[in-house]
C-alpha positions as CSV (number, residue, x, y, z in Angstrom):
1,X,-7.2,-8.3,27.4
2,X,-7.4,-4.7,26.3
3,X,-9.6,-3.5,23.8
4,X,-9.3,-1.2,21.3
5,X,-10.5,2.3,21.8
6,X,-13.2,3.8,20.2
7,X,-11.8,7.1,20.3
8,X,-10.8,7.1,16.6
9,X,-14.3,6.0,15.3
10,X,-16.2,8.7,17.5
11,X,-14.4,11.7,15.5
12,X,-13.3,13.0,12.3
13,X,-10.5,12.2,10.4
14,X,-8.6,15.7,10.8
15,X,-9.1,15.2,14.4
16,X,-6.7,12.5,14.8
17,X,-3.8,15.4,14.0
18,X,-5.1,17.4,17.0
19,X,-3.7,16.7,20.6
20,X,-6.4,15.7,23.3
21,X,-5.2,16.9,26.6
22,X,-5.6,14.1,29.0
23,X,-6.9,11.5,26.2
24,X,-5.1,8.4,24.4
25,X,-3.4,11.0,22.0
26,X,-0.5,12.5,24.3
27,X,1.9,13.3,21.8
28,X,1.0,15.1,18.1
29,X,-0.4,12.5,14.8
30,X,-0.9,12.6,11.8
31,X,-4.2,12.4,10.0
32,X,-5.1,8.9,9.0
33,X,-5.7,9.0,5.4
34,X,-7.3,7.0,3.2
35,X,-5.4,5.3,-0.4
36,X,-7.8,7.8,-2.4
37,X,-6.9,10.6,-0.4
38,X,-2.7,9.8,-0.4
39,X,-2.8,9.4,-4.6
40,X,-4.6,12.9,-4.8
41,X,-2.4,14.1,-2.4
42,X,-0.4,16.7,-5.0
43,X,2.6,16.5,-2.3
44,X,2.6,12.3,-3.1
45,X,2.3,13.2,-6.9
46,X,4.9,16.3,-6.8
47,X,7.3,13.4,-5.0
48,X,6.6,10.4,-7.2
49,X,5.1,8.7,-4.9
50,X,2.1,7.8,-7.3
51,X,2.5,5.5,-10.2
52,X,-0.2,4.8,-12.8
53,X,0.2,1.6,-14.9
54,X,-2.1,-0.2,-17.2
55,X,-3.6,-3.4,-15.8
56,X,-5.4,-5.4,-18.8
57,X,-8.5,-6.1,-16.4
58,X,-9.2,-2.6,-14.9
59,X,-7.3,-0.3,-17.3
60,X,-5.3,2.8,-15.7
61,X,-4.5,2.0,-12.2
62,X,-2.5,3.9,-9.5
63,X,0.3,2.5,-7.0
64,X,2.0,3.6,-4.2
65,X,5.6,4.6,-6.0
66,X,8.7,3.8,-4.1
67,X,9.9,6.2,-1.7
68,X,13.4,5.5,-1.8
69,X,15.6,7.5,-4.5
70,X,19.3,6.9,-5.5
71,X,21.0,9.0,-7.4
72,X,22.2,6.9,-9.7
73,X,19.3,4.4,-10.2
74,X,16.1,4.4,-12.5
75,X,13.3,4.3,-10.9
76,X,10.2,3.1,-13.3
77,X,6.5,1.5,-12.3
78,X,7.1,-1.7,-13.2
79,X,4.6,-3.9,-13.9
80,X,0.8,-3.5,-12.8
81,X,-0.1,-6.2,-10.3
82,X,-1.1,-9.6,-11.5
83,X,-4.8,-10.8,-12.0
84,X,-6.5,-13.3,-10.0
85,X,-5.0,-17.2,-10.8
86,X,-2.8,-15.5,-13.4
87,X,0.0,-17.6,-12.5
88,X,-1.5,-20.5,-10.8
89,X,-0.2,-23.1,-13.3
90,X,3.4,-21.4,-13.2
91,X,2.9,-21.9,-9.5
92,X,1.3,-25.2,-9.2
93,X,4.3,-26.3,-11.9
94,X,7.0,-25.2,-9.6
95,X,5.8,-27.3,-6.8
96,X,5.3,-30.6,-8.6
97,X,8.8,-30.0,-10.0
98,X,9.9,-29.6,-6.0
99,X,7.9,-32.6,-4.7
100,X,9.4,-34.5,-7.6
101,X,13.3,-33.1,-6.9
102,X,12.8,-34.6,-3.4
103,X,11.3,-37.8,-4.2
104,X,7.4,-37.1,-2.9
């Protein structure tokens, strides 16, 4: 079975952009970044790609936004994502009604 290398945890995050002659990296990367460092990217923000929403538990939150643009389509946040058993009963509801609808 192969293992995975440790070449990414022996160096620096930049590094992983830089071409090692004769290493596991052959061909040109990106840098690996992390979620903080994508939504203070100001390239992600300048595109939309970050959308802040207000989730009643944490306050201001951001997400990733969607990439994909079409000229004639709205493109909003949405919703923030849903709290821990938020809709548990909804979901638990749904399944009796299913188990009953096929006679369990």
């Amino acid at each position: 079975m192969n293992q995975p290398s440790s070449w990414p945890a022996e160096r620096e995050r930049a590094d992983a952009g830089r071409p090692v002659p004769g290493g596991p990296l052959a061909r040109p990367a990106g840098e690996l970044k992390t979620l903080d460092c994508v939504y203070d990217s100001e390239q992600a923000r300048a595109q939309g790609l970050v959308w802040e929403v207000d989730q009643p538990q944490l306050g201001r939150i951001r997400l990733p936004g969607n990439p994909v643009r079409y000229s004639r389509s709205a493109m909003s946040p949405g919703l923030p994502p849903p709290a821990l058993g938020e809709h548990t009963g909804e979901v638990r509801e749904g399944l009796r009604g299913r188990a009953r609808a096929d006679g369990s």
